[in-house]
VMD Tcl script that draws the C-alpha trace (Angstrom):
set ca {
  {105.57 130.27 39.02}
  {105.88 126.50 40.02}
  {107.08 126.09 43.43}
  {110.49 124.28 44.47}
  {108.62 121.56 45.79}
  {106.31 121.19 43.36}
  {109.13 120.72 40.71}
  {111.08 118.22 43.31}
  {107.00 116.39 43.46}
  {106.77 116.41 39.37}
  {109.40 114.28 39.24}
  {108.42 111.48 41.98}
  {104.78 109.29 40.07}
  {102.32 108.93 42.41}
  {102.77 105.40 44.45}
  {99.71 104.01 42.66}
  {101.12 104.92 38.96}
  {104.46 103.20 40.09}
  {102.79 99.95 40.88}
  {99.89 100.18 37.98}
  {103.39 100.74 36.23}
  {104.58 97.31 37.59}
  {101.65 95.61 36.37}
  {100.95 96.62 33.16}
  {104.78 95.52 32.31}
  {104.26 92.15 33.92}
  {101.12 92.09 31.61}
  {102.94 92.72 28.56}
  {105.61 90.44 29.24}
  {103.45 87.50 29.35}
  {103.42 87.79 25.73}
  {106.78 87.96 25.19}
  {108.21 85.54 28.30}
  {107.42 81.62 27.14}
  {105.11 80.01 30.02}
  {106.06 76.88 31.83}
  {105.68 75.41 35.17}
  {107.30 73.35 38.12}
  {105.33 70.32 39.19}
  {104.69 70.23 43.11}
  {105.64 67.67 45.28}
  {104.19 66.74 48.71}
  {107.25 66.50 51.39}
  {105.51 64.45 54.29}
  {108.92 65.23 56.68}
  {108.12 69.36 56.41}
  {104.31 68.37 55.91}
  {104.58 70.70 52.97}
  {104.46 70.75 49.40}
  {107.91 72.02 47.68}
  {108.85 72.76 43.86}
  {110.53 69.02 42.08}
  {113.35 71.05 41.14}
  {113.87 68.37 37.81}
  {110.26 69.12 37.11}
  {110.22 72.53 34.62}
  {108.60 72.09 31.41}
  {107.73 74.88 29.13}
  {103.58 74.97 28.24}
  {101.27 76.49 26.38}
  {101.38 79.93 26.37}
  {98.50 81.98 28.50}
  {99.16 85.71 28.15}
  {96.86 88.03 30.61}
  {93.98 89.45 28.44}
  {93.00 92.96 28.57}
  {90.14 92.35 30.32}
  {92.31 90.06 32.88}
  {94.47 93.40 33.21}
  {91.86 95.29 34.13}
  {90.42 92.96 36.73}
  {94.10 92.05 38.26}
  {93.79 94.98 40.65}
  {90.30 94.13 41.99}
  {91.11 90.46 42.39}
  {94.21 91.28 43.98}
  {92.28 93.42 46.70}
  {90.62 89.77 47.28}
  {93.94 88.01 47.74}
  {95.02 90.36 50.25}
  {91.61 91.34 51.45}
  {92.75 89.75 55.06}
  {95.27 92.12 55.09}
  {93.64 95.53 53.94}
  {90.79 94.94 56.41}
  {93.63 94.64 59.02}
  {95.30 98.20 58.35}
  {91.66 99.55 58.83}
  {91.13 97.80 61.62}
  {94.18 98.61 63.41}
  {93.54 102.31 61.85}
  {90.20 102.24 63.70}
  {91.30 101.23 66.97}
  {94.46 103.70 67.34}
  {92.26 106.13 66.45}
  {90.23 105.11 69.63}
  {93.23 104.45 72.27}
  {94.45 108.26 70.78}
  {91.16 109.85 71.18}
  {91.66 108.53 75.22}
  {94.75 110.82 75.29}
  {96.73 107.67 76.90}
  {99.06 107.95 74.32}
  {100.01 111.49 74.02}
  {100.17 111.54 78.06}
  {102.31 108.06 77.82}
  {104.51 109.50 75.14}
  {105.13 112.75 77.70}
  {106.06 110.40 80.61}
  {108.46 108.61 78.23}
  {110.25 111.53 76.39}
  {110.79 112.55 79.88}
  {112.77 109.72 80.67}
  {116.29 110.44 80.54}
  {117.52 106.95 78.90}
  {115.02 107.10 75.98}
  {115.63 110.46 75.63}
  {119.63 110.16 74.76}
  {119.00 106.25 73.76}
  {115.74 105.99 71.99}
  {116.55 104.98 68.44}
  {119.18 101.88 69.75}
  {116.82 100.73 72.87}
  {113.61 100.51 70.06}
  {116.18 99.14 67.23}
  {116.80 96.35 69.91}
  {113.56 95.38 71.21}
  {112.56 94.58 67.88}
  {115.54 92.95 66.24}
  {115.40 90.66 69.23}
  {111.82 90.00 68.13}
  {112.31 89.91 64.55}
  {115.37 87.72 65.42}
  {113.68 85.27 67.68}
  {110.41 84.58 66.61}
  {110.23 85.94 63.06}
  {108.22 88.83 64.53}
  {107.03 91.23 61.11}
  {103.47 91.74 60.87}
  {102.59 91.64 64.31}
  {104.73 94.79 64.67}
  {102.26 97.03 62.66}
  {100.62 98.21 65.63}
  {104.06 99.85 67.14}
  {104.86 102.14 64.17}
  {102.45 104.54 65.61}
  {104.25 104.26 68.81}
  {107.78 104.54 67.61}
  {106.54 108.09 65.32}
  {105.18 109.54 68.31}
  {108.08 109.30 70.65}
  {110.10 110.52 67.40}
  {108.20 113.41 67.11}
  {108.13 114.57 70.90}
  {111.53 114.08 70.63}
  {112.27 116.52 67.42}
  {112.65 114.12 65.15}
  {110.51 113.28 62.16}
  {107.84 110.57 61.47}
  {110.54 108.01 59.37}
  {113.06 107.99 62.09}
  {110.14 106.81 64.44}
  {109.27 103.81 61.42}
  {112.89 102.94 61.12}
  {113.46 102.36 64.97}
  {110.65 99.92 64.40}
  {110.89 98.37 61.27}
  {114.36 98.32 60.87}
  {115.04 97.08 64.19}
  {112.68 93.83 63.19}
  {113.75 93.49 59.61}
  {117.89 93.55 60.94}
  {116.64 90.16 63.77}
  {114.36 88.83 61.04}
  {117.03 89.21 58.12}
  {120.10 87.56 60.12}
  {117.05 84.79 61.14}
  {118.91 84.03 64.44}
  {115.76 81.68 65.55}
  {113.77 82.70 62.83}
  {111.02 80.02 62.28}
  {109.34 81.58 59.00}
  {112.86 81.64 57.20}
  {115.58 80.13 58.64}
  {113.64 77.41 60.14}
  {111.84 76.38 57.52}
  {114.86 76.70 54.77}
  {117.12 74.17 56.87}
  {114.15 71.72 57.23}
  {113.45 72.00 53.59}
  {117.58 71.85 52.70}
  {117.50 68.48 55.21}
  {119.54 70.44 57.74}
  {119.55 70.59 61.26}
  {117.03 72.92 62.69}
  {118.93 76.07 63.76}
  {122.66 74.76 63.16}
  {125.12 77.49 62.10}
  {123.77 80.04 65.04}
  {127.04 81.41 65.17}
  {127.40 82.80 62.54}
  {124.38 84.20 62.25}
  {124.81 85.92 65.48}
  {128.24 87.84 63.98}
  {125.37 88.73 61.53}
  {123.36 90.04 63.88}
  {125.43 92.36 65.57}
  {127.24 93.57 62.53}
  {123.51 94.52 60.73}
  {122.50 96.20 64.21}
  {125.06 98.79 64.31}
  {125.19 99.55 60.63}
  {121.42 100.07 61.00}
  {121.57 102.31 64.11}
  {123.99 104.17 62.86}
  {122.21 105.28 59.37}
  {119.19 105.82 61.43}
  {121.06 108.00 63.80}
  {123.20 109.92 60.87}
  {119.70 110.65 59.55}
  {117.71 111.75 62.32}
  {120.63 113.92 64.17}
  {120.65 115.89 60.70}
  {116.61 116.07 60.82}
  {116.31 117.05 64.53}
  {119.32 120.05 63.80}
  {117.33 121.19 60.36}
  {113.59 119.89 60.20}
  {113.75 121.22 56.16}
  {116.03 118.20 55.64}
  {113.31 116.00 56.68}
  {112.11 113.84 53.76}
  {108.29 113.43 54.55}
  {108.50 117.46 56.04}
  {105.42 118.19 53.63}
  {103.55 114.81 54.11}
  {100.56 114.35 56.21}
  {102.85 112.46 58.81}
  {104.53 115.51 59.34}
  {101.84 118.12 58.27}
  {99.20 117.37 61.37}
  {101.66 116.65 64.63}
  {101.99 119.63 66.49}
  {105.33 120.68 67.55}
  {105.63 119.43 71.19}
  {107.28 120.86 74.20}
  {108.33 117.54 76.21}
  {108.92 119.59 79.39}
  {105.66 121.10 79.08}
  {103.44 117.55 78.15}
  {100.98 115.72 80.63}
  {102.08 112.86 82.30}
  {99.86 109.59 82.60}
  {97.25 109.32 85.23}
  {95.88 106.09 86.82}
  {93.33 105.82 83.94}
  {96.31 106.09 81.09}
  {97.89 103.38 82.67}
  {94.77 100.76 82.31}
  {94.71 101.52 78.89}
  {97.92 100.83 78.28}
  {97.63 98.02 80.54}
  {94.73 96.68 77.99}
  {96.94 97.62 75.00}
  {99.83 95.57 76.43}
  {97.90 92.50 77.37}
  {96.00 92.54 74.41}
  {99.29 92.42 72.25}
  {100.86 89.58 74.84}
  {97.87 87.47 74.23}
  {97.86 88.37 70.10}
  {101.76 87.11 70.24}
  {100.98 84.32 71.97}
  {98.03 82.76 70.15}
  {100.31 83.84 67.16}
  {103.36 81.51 67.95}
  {100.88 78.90 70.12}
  {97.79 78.61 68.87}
  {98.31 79.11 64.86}
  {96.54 82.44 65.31}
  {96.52 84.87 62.12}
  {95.60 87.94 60.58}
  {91.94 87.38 61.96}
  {92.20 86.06 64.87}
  {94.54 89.42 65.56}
  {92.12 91.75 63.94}
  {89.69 90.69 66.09}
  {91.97 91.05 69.19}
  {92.22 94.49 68.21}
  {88.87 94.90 67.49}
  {88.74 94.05 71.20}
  {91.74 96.16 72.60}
  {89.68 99.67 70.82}
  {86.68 99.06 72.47}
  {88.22 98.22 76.06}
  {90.72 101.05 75.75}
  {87.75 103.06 74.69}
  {84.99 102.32 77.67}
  {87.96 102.69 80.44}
  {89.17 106.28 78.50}
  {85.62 107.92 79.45}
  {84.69 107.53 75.70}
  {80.90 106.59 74.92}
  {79.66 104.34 71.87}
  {78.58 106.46 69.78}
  {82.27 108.58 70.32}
  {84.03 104.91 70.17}
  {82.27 104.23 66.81}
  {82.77 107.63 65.10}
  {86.05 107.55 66.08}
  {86.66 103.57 64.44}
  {85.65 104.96 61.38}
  {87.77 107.95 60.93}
  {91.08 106.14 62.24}
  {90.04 103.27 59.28}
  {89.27 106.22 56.91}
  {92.61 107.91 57.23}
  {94.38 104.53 56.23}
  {92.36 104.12 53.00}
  {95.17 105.41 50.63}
  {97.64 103.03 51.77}
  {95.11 100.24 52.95}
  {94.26 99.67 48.98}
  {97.96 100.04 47.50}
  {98.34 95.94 49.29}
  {95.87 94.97 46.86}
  {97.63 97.18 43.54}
  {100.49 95.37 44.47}
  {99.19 91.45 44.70}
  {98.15 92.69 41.09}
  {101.95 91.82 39.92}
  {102.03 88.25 41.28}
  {98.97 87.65 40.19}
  {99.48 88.54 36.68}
  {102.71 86.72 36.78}
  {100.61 83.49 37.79}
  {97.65 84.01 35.16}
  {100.60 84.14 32.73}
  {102.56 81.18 33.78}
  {105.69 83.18 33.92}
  {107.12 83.08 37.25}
  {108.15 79.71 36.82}
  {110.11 80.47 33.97}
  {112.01 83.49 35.57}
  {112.90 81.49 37.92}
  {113.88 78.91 35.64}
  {116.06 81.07 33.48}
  {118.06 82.26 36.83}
  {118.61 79.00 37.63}
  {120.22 78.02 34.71}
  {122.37 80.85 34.60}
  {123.85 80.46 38.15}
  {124.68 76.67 37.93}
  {127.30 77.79 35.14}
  {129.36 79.88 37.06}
  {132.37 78.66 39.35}
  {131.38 78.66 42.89}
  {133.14 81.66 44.54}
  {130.80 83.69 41.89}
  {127.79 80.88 42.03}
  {127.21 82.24 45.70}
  {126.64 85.61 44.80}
  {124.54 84.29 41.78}
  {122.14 82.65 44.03}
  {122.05 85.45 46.54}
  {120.96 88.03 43.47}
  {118.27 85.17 42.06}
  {117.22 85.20 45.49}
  {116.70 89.14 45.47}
  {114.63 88.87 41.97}
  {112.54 86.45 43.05}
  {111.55 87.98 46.77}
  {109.99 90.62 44.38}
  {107.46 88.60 43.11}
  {107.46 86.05 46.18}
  {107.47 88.25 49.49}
  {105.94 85.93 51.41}
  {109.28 83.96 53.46}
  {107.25 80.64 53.43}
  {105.67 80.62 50.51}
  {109.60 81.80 48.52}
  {110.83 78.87 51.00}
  {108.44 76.48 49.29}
  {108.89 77.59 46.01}
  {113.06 78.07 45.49}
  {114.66 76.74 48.31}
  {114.48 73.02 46.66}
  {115.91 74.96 43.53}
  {118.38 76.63 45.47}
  {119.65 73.14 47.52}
  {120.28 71.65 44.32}
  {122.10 74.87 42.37}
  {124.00 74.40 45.96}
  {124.74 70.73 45.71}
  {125.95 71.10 41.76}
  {128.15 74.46 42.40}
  {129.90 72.92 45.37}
  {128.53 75.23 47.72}
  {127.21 74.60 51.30}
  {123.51 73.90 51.47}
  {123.77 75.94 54.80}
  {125.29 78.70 52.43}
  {122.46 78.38 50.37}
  {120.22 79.07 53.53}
  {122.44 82.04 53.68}
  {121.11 83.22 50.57}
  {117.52 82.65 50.88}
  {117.62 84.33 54.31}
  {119.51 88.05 52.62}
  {117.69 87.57 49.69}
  {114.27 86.95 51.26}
  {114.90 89.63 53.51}
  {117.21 92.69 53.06}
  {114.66 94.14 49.82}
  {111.12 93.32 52.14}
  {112.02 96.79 53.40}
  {111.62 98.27 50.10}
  {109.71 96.18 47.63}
  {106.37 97.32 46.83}
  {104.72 93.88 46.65}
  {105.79 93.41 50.46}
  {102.45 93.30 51.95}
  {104.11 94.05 55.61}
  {105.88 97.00 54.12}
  {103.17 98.50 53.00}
  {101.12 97.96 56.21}
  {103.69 99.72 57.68}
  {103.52 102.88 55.46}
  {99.56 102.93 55.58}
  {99.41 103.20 59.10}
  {102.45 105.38 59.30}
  {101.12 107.65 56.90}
  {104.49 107.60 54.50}
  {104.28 107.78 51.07}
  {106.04 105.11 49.56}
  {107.84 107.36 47.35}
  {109.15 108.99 50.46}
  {110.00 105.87 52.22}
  {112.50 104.58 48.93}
  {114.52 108.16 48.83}
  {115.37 107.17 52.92}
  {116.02 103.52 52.58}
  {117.67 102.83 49.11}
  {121.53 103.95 50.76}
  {120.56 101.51 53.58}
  {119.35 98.50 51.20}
  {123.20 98.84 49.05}
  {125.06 98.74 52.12}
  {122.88 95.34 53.16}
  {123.03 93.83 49.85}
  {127.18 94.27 50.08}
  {127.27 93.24 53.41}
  {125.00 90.25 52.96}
  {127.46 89.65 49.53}
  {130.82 89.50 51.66}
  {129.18 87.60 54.65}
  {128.08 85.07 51.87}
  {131.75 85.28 50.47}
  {133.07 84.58 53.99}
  {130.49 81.97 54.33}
  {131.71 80.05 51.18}
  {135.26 80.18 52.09}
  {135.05 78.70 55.10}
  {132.41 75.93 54.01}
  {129.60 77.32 56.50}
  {127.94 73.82 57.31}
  {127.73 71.72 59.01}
  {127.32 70.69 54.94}
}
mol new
graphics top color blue
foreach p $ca { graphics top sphere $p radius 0.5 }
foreach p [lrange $ca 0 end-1] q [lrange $ca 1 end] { graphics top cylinder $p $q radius 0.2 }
display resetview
């Protein structure tokens, strides 16, 4: 007889037929979708280029081939080949500072703590907002999600409550873009605002996100710690190999822990840094962690041969969600080959600059949310709508600040749940959450930001959120 939870699995495709899903649609609607393109402009005061927003003509048509199908996957493993090396990298060397044991003896000296133990979900939700809200902090915070699920789970609660304290926490700073250079700064320069202006507001923002956040994370994992069946991911391997943990019982760190931590710490202090001072990226941080496995390694009593065997299982175990960056490229990338992003973006253009402009807000803020699907990336969707977007803004009598507004929520609120969201995914490989799992948590969450995001828009409009 088929088992409760295999009739609850039969229903849920596999994360990899959900996104082949994605792509084979985009593929088919290149034949049906009329191509066309923006011309590109070079704007020497953002030293960028930007979309002419007067620019869109229709072309010839280009629909993806079969054989172009086939090969979309593959080449968009390439385009995001940076990235999938980087989940096995960071894979390899957490496997190596866990094999030390200064983790598991950390997380005992921590659970212990008294203030982490009644506050842990708002004092993680913080330190990351503040990151996310300061300096656009996102992928760089890959490496804590392994951190975050192993306090959860010496405190009784289950591996996604650990992810949310992180993720959430730096998508809630990163989505109200306090300081945020990667979205907010770069949408006011390219709307010809002052860097920054409108703080405010976006501070009201802030708080208001933070504690609707907490609290969902809270409501969920009080219910999980009282009833572990009500866990979502209770028969994933996130779940499936932690051992249940008595924190009275764990080791605390020794001198030795602490120098690996020590090398952990500095090595992510000097990864952040060359990030926001020296233009570092995905390599230059890969290779810092390259670095941090090995150190951590040597000073944990672990020999070569141990250090590399160990690499290569902790890279191994990240292969299933590692590869799912590169299914999901496969959508933009067919939507490029085609020629039909321009035109989707066209068509919601059009629409929104015929509505009256208490309604043209929220218009623009659900464009925005369509398009972050096939444009994750907050500079490159900057680049490519924002000039749209300051013009639909100038036309509808709405703020160009406003519009900011809108490519801010719309850029961020659905990276938390998108599957072409390279850092979301990133997150679940080295978390070990099936995607699947992760939507059934965070859809309740994403409605309640989209309203919120729609009345702080409404507000935003009312009161002509400038300064213009």
């Amino acid at each position: 007889m088929e088992t409760l939870n295999e009739k609850k699995g039969s229903k849920v495709p596999h994360s990899y037929v959900i996104i082949a899903a994605f792509v084979l649609v985009m593929a088919i609607l290149t034949y049906i979708i009329p191509a066309g393109n923006y011309e590109m402009i070079y704007n020497e005061e953002i030293d960028r280029a930007i979309v002419d927003p007067n620019s869109f003509t229709y072309t010839e048509r280009t629909p993806v081939s079969p054989l172009m199908l086939l090969t979309s996957v593959t080449l968009g493993m390439q385009g995001v080949a940076d990235v999938i090396f980087f989940v096995f990298i960071i894979g390899g060397s957490m496997e190596i500072i866990n094999a030390t044991g200064a983790i598991n003896r950390g997380v005992g000296s921590l659970a212990n703590s008294r203030l982490i133990n009644r506050l842990f979900i708002p004092i993680f939700a913080l330190i990351f907002a503040i990151g996310g809200a300061t300096f656009g902090a996102s992928d760089e915070l890959v490496v804590f999600a392994p951190i975050g699920i192993a306090v959860a789970h010496a405190l009784g609660y289950d591996a996604i409550t650990g992810l949310a304290a992180v993720t959430l926490g730096a998508a809630v700073g990163f989505n109200a873009g306090v300081l945020n250079p990667f979205s907010t700064g770069i949408a006011q320069d390219i709307a010809e605002l002052p860097v920054y202006s409108g703080i405010g507001y976006r501070m009201i923002i802030f708080a208001v996100l933070f504690v609707i956040t907490v609290a969902y994370i809270l409501r969920y994992a009080k219910k999980v710690k009282a009833n572990p069946e009500l866990s979502i991911v209770k028969d994933c391997a996130c779940e499936l190999e932690r051992e249940d943990i008595d924190i009275a019982k764990m080791e605390r760190m020794n001198g030795r822990d602490k120098l690996v931590i020590l090398v952990f710490v500095l090595g992510i202090a000097l990864m952040v840094y060359g990030v926001f001072v020296w233009g570092w990226y995905i390599d230059e941080m890969a290779g810092i962690f390259v670095a941090i496995g090995i150190l951590a390694g040597l000073i944990g009593k672990l020999n070569l041969d141990k250090i590399a065997v160990t690499f290569v299982d902790g890279a191994a175990s990240l292969t299933f969600g590692a590869l799912v960056t590169g299914f999901a490229r496969a959508i933009t990338l067919i939507m490029e080959e085609g020629q039909i992003m321009d035109t989707v973006i066209y068509a919601l253009s059009q629409i929104v600059t015929a509505l009256p402009s208490a309604i043209a807000v929220l218009g623009m803020y659900l464009v925005q949310i369509i398009v972050n699907f096939f444009i994750p990336s907050s500079t490159g969707q900057a680049a490519t709508i924002m000039p749209i977007m300051t013009a639909l803004a100038d036309v509808s009598d709405i703020t160009r600040q406003t519009a900011v507004l809108c490519f801010q929520f719309g850029d961020g609120f659905s990276n938390s749940i998108i599957p072409t969201s390279s850092v979301l995914m990133s997150y679940l490989a080295v978390s070990k959450i099936p995607y699947e799992k992760w939507v059934k948590f965070i859809w309740p969450l994403m409605l309640i930001w989209i309203l919120v995001g729609a009345v702080f828009l409404i507000i935003a409009n009312a009161i002509e959120y400038g300064p213009f």
